[in-house]
LUMRO-392329 format. One record per residue (C-alpha): residue in one letter; x, y, z. Coordinates in Angstrom, 1 decimal. Example, Ala and Ser with C-alpha at 12.3 -4.5 7.8 and 13.67 -1.06 7.14 Angstrom:
atom residuo->A u->12.3 v->-4.5 w->7.8 $
atom residuo->S u->13.7 v->-1.1 w->7.1 $
//
This chain:
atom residuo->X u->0.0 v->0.0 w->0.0 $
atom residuo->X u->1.4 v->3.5 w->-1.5 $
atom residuo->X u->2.8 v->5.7 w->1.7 $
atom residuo->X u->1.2 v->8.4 w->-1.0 $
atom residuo->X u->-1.8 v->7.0 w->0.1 $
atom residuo->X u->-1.2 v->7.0 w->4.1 $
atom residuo->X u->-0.4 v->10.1 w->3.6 $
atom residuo->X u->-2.9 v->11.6 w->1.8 $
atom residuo->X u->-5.8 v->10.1 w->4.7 $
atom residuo->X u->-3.8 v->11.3 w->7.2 $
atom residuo->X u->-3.4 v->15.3 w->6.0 $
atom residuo->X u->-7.0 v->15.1 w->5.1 $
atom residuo->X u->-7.8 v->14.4 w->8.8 $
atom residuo->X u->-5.6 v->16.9 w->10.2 $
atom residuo->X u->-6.8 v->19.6 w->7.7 $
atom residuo->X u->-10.8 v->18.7 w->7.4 $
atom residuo->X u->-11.4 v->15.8 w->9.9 $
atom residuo->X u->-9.6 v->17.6 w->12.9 $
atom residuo->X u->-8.8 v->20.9 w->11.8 $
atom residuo->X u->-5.2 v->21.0 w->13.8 $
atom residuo->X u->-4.3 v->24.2 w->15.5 $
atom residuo->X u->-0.8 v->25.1 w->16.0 $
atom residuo->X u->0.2 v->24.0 w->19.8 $
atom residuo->X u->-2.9 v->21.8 w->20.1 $
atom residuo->X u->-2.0 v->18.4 w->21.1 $
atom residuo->X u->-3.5 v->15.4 w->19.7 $
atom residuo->X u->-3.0 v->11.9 w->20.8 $
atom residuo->X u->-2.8 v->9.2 w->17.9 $
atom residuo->X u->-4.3 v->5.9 w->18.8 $
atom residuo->X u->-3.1 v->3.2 w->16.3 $
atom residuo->X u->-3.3 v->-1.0 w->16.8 $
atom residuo->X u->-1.5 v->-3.9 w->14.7 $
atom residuo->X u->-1.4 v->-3.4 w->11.3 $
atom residuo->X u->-1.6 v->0.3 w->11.4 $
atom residuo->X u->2.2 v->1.4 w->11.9 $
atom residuo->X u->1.7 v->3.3 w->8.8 $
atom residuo->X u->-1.1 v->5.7 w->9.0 $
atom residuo->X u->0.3 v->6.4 w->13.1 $
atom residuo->X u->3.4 v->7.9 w->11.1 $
atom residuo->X u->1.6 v->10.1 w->9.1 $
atom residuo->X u->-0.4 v->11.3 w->11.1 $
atom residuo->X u->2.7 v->12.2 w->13.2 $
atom residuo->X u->4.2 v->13.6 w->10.1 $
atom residuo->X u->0.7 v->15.2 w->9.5 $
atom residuo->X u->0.0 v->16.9 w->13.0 $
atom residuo->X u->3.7 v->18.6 w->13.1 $
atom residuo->X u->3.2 v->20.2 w->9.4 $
atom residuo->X u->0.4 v->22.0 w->11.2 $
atom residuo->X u->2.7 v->22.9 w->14.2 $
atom residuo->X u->0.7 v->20.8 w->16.5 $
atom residuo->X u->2.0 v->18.7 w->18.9 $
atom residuo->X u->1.5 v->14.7 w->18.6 $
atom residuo->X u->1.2 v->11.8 w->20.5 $
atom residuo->X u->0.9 v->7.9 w->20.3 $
atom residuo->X u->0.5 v->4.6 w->21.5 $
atom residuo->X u->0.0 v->1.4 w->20.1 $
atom residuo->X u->-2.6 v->-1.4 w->21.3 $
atom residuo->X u->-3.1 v->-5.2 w->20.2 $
atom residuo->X u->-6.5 v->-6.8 w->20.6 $
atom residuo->X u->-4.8 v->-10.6 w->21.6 $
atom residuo->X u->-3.0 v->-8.7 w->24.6 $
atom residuo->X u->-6.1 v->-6.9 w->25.5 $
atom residuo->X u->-7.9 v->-9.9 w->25.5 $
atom residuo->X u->-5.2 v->-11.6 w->27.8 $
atom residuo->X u->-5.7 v->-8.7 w->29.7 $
atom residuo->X u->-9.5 v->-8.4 w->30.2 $
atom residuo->X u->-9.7 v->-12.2 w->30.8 $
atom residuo->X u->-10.3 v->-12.1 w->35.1 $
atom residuo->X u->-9.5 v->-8.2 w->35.1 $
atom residuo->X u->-10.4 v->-7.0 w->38.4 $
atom residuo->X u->-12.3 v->-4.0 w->39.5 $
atom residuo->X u->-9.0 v->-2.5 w->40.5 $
atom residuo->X u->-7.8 v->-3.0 w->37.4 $
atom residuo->X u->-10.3 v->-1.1 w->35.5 $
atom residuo->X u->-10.3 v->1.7 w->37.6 $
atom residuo->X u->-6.8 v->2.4 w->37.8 $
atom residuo->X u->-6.6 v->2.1 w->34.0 $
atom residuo->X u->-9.1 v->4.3 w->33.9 $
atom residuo->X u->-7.5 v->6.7 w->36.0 $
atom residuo->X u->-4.0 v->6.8 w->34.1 $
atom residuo->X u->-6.0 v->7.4 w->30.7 $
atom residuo->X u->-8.6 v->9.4 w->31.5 $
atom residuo->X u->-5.4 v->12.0 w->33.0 $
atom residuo->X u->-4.4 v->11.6 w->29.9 $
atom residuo->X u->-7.0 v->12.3 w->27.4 $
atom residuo->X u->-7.9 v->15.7 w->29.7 $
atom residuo->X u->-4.4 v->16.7 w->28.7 $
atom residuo->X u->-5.5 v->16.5 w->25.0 $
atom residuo->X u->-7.0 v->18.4 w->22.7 $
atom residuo->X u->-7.5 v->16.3 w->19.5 $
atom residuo->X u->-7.9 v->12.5 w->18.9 $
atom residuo->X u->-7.2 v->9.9 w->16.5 $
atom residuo->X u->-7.9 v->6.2 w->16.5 $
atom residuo->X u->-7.1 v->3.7 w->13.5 $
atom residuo->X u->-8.3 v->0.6 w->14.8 $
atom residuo->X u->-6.8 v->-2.5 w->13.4 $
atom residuo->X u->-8.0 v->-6.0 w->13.0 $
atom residuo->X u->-6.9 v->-9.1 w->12.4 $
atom residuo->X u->-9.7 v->-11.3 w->14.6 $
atom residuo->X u->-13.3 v->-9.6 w->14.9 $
atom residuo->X u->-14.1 v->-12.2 w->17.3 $
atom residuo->X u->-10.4 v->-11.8 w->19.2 $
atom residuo->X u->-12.6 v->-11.0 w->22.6 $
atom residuo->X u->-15.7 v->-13.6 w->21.9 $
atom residuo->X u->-14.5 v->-15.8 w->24.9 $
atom residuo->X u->-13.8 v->-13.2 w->27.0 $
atom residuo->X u->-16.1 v->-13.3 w->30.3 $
atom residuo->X u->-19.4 v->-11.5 w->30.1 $
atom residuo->X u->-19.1 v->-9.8 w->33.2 $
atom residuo->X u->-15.1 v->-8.2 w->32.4 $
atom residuo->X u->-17.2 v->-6.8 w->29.3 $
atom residuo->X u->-19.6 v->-5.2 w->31.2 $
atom residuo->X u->-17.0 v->-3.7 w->33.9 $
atom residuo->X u->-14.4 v->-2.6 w->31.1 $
atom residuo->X u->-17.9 v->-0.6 w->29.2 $
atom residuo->X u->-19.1 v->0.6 w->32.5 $
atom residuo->X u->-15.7 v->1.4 w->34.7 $
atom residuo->X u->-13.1 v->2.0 w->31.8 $
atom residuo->X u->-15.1 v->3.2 w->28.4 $
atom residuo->X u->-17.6 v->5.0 w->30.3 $
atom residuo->X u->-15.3 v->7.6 w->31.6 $
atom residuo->X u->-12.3 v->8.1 w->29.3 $
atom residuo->X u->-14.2 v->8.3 w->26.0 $
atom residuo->X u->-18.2 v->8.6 w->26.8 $
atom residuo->X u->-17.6 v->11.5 w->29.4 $
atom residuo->X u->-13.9 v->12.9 w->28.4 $
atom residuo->X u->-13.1 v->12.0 w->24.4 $
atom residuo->X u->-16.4 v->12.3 w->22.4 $
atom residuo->X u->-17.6 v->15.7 w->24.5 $
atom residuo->X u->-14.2 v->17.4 w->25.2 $
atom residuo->X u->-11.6 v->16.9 w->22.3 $
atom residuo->X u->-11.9 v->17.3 w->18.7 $
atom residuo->X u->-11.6 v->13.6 w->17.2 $
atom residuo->X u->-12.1 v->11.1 w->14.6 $
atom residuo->X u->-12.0 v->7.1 w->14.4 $
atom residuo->X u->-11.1 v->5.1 w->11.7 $
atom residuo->X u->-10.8 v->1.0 w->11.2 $
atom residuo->X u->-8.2 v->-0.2 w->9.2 $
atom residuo->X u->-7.7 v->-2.0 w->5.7 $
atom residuo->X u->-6.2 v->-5.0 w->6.9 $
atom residuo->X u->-7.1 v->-8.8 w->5.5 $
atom residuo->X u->-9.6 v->-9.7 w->8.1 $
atom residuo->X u->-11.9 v->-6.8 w->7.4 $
atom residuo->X u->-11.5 v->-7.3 w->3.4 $
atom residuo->X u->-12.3 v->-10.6 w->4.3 $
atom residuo->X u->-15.2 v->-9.4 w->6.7 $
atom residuo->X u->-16.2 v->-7.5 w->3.4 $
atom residuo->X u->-16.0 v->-10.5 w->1.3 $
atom residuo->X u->-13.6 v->-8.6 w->-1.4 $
atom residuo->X u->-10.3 v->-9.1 w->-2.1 $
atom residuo->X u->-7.7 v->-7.4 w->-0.6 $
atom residuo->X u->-6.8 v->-5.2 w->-3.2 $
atom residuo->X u->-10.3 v->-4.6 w->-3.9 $
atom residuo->X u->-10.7 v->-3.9 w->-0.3 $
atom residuo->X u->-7.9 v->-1.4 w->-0.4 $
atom residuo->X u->-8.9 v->0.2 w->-3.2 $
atom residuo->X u->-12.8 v->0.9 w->-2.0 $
atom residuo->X u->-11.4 v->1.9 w->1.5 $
atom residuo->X u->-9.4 v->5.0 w->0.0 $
atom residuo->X u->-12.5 v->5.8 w->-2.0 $
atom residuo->X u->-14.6 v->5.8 w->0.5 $
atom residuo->X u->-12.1 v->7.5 w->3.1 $
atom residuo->X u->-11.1 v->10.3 w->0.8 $
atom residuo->X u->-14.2 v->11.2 w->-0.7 $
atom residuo->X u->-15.6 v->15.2 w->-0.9 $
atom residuo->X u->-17.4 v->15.3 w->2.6 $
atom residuo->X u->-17.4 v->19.0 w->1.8 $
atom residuo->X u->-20.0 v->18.4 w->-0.9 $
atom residuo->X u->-21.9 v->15.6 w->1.3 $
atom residuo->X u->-22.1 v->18.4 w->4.2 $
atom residuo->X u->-23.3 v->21.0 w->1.8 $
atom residuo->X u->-26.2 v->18.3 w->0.7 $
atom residuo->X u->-27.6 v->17.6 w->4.3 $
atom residuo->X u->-27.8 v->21.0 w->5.0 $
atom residuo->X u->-31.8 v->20.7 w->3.9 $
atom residuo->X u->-32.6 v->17.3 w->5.8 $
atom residuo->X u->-30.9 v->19.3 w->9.0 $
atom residuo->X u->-33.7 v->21.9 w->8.1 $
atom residuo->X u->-36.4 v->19.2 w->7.9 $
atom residuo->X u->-35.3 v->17.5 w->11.0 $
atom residuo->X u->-35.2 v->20.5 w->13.0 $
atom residuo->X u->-38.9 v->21.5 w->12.3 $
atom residuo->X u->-39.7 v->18.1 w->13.0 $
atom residuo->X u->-42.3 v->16.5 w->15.6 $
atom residuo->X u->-43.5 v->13.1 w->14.9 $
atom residuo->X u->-41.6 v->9.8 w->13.0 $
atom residuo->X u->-43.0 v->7.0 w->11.8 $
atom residuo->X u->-40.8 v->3.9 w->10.6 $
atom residuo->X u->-42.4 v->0.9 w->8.6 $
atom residuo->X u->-40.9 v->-1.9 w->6.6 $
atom residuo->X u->-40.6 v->-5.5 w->7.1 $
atom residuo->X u->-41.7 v->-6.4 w->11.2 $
atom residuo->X u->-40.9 v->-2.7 w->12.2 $
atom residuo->X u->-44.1 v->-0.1 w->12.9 $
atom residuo->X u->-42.4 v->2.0 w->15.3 $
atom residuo->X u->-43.5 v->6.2 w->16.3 $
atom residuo->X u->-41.5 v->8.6 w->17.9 $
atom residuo->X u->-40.8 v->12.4 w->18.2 $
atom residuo->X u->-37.9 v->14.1 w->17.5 $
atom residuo->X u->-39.2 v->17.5 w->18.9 $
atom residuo->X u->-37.2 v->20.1 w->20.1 $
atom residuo->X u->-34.6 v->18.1 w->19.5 $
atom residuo->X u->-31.1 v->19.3 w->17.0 $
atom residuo->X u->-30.4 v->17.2 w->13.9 $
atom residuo->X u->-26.4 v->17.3 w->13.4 $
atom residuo->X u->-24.8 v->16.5 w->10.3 $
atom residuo->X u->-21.9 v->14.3 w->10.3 $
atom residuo->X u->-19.7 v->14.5 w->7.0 $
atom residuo->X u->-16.3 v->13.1 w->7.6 $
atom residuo->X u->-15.5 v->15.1 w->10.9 $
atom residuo->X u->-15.8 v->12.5 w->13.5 $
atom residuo->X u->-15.6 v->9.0 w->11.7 $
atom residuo->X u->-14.1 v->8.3 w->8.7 $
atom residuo->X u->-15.9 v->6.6 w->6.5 $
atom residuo->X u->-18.8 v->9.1 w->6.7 $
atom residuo->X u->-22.2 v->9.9 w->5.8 $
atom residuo->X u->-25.0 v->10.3 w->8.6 $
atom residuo->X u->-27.4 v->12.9 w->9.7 $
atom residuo->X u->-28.5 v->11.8 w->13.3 $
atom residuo->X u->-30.5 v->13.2 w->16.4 $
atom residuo->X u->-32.0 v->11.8 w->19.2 $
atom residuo->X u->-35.6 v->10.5 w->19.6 $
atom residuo->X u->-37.5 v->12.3 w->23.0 $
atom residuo->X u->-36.5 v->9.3 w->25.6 $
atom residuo->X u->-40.2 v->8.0 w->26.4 $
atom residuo->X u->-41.4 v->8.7 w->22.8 $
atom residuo->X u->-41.1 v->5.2 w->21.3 $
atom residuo->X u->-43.8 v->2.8 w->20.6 $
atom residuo->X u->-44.1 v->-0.3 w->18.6 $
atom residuo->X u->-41.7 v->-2.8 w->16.9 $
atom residuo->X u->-38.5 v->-2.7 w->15.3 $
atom residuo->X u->-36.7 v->-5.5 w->13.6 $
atom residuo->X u->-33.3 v->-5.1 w->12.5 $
atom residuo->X u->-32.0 v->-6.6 w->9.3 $
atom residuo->X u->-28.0 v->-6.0 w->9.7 $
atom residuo->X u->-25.7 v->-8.0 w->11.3 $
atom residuo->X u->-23.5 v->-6.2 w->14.5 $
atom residuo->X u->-20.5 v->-7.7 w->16.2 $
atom residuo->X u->-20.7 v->-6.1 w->19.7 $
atom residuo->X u->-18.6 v->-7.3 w->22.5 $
atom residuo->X u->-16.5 v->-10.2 w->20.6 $
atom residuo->X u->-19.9 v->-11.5 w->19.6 $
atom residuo->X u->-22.2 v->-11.3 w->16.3 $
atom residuo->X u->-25.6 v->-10.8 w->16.5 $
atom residuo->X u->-28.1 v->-11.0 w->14.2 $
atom residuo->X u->-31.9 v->-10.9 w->13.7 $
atom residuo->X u->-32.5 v->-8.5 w->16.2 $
atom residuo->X u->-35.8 v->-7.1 w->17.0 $
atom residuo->X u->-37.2 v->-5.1 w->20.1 $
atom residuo->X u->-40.5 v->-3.8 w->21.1 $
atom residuo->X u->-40.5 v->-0.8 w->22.9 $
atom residuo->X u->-43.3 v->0.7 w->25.4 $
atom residuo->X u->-43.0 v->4.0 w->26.5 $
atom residuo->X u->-39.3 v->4.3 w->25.5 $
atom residuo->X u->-38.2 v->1.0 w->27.1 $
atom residuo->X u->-37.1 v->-2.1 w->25.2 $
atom residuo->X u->-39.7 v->-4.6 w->26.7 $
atom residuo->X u->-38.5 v->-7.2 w->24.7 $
atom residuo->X u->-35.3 v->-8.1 w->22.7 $
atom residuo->X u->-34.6 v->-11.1 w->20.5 $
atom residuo->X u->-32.1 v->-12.4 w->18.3 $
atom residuo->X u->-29.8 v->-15.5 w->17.5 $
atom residuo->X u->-27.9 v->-14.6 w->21.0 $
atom residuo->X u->-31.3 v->-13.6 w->22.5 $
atom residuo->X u->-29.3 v->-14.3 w->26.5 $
atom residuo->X u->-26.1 v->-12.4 w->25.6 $
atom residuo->X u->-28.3 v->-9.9 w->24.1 $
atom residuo->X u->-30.5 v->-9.4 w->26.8 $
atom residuo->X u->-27.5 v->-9.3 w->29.7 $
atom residuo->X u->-25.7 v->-6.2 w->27.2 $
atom residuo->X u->-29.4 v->-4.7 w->27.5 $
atom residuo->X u->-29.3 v->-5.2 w->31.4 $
atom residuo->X u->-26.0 v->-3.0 w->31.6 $
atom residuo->X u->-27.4 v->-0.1 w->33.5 $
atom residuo->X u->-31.1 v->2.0 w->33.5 $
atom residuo->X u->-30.2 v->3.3 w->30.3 $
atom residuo->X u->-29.0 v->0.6 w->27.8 $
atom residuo->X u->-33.2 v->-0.6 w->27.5 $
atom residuo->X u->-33.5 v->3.5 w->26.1 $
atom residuo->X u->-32.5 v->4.8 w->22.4 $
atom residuo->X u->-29.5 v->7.3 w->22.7 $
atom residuo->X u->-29.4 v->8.4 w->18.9 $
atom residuo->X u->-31.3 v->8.3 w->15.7 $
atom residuo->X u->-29.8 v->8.1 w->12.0 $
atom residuo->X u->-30.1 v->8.0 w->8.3 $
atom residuo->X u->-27.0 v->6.8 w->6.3 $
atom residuo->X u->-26.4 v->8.3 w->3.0 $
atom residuo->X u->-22.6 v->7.0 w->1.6 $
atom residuo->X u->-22.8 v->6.6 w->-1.7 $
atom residuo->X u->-20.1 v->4.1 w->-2.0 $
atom residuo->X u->-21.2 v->1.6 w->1.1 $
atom residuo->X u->-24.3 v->-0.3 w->0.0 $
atom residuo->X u->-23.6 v->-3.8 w->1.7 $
atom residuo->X u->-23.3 v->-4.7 w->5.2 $
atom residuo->X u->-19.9 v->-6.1 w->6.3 $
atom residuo->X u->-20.2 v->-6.3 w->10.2 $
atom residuo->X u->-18.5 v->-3.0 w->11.1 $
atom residuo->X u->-20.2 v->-0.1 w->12.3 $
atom residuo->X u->-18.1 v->2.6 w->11.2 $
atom residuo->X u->-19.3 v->1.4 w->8.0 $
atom residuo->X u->-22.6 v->-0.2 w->8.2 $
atom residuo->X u->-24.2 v->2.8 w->10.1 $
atom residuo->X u->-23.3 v->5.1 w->6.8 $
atom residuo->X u->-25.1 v->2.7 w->4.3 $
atom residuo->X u->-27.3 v->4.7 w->1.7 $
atom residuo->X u->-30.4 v->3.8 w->2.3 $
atom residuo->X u->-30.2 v->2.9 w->5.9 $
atom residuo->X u->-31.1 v->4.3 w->9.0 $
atom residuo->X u->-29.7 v->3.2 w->13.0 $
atom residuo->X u->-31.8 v->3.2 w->16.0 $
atom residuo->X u->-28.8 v->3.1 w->19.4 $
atom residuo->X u->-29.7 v->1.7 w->22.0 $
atom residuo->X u->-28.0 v->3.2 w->25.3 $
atom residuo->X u->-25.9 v->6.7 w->25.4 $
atom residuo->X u->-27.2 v->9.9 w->24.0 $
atom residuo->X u->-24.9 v->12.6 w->22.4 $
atom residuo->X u->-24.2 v->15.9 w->24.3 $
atom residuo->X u->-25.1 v->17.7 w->20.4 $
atom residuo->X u->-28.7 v->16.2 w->20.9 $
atom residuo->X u->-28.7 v->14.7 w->24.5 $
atom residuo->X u->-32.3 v->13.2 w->24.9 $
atom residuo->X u->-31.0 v->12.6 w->29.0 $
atom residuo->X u->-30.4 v->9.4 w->28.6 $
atom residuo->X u->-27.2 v->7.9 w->29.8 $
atom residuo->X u->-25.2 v->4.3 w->29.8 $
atom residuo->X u->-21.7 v->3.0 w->29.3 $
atom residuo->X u->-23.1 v->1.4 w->25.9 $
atom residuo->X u->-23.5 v->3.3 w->22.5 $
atom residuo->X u->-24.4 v->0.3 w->19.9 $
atom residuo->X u->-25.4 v->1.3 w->16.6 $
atom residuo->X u->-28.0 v->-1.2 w->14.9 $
atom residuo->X u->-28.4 v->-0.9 w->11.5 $
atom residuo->X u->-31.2 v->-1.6 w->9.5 $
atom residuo->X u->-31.1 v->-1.0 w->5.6 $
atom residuo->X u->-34.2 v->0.0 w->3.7 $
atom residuo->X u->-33.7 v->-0.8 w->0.0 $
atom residuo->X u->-35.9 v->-3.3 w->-2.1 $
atom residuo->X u->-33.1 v->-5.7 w->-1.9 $
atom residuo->X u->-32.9 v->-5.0 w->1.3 $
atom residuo->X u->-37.0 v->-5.6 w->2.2 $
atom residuo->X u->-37.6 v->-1.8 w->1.7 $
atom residuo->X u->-39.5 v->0.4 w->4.2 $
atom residuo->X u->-40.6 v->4.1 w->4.4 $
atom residuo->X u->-39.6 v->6.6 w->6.5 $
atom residuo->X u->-42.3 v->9.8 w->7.1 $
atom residuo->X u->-42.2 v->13.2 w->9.1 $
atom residuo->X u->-45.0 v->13.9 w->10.6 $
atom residuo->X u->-47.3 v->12.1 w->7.9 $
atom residuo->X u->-44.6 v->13.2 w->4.7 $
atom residuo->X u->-43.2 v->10.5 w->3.0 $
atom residuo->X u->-39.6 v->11.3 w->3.4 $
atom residuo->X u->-37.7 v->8.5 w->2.1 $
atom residuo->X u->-39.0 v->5.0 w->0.4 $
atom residuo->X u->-36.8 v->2.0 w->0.0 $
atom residuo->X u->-34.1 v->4.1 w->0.6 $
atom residuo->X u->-34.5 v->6.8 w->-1.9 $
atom residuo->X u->-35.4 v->10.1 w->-0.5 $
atom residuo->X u->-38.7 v->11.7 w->-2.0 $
atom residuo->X u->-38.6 v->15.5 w->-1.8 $
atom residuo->X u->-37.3 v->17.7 w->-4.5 $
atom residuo->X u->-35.1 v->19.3 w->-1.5 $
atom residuo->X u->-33.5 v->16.1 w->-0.4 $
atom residuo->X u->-33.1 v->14.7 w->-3.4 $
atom residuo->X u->-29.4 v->15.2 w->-4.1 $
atom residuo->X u->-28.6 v->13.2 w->-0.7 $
atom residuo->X u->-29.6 v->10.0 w->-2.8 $
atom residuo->X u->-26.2 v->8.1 w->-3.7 $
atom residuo->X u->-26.6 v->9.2 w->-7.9 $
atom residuo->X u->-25.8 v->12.5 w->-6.8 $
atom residuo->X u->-23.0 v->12.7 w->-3.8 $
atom residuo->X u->-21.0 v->10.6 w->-5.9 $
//
């Protein structure tokens, strides 16, 4: 892979993604396989007289790590890194992979403890409301693989994808922001979902290659007790070293009642996390042109075209709804024909129908014309 390349993902990041100031200092979070993008970044962040920092992590450690983890353990971690990240003022995570499943076997309870006592604090309540930053997952085989491609096909539809003009995609959500903000009532229908909410009162942000790269979402937050009805996912999500699929919930009042899917125990105990993992934290339509497939990550599955993603657990401060948890899992469910299809309408408009926005105002959002 061309350091050209690298290089060209990285400046695009510290220029647009982050916008580097001079002096700022951002830390650079890279895993195995990503040796490359953590230098350019360096490379990048000091051309804008910033000041950069790294580490390196590796999943088969962490997992060594996790397995038996005391309370202590999580805690003090937290501690050290959570000093850390206060210090800083931009972030930057390339996440590599070379195992999906690396933390499958890892103890259900050291999951919960490591979202509630480590994640919770250092990145729910420090990174995503206090620094500038931006997330990433990295080309490497298991993810092509993941993705069913080739490598080399893989690499060449991730620097598409990565390096896209976000600047054009920002200008075209600019009237769906509009819409959403004048917006009370939503009403979701497609194969085993009928679900109503309101979005009232509450912002629509507009996320074009800022925080995660690939991007391509418009999302707000759903008024907590707001949601009635059913809502059956048709995407598959790894989540804690495990893969779900065939998802549903019904929700009363707000509150998943009931959950189902293949791992309907597992799913159930992520659920049982805290008050607020049963309560949606974030609503979201997906409009990349160049993801149309699910592949089992959620930095690209949640950007689909023709997709939206209903969160259970933590709200964003941008739109906070109130509701808070040490989980944030986006579910995806896609709404083209191939797909199943489904409609989307605000307050009684037809917005968008098997994925394919309606309105003349909307219209260049649909994946002909951001391309």
């Amino acid at each position: 892979m061309s350091e050209h390349r690298w290089q060209k993902l990285a400046d695009n990041i510290a220029n647009y993604s982050l916008d580097v100031a001079p002096g700022e200092k951002v830390l650079i979070e890279g895993s195995e396989g990503t040796e490359e993008f953590v230098a350019a970044m360096i490379r990048a962040v000091k051309e804008k007289g910033a000041i950069p920092f790294y580490r390196l992590q590796n999943t088969s450690i962490q997992r060594d790590w996790l397995q038996n983890a005391t309370i202590e353990q999580f805690t003090t971690l937290a501690a050290v890194d959570l000093a850390m990240m206060k210090e800083m003022d931009a972030y930057v995570a390339m996440r590599g992979r070379f195992n999906q499943f690396e933390l499958a076997d890892v103890d259900k309870e050291s999951m919960r403890l490591y979202a509630e006592k480590y994640n919770r604090p250092v990145h729910s309540e420090q990174r995503v409301p206090h620094t500038k930053w931006t997330v990433l997952i990295a080309p490497t085989p298991a993810v092509a693989q993941q993705a069913q491609m080739s490598t080399a096909a893989f690499n060449e539809f991730y620097f598409a994808v990565c390096t896209l003009d976000y600047g054009k995609m920002s200008r075209a959500m600019d009237p769906l922001i509009a819409l959403m903000n004048q917006t009370d009532q939503v009403r979701i229908t497609g194969p085993g979902t009928d679900l109503t909410f309101s979005i009232k009162g509450q912002p629509a942000v507009k996320c074009a290659g800022n925080k995660n790269i690939p991007d391509g979402e418009v999302f707000t937050a759903p008024v907590r007790e707001s949601i009635n009805g059913r809502l059956a996912y048709n995407t598959e999500s790894n989540y804690q070293g495990q893969r779900f699929n065939t998802i549903a919930f019904e929700f009363q009042n707000g509150k998943i009642v009931r959950a189902t899917a293949n791992e309907t125990e597992r799913l159930n105990h992520i659920l049982d996390t805290d008050a607020g993992a049963r309560y949606i934290g974030e609503f979201a339509l997906g409009v990349n042109p160049y993801i149309l497939k699910p592949m089992g990550d959620t930095l690209f599955d949640e950007k689909i075209a023709g997709s939206f993603h209903f969160t259970p657990g933590s709200t964003y401060d941008e739109c906070s709804n109130g509701n808070h948890s040490a989980i944030h899992w986006d579910l995806v469910c896609i709404q083209r024909p191939e797909f199943g299809g489904g409609e989307i309408y605000f307050d009684g408009q037809l917005i968008r129908k098997d994925g394919i926005f309606v309105p003349q105002s909307l219209q260049s959002l649909n994946p002909e014309n951001l391309k």
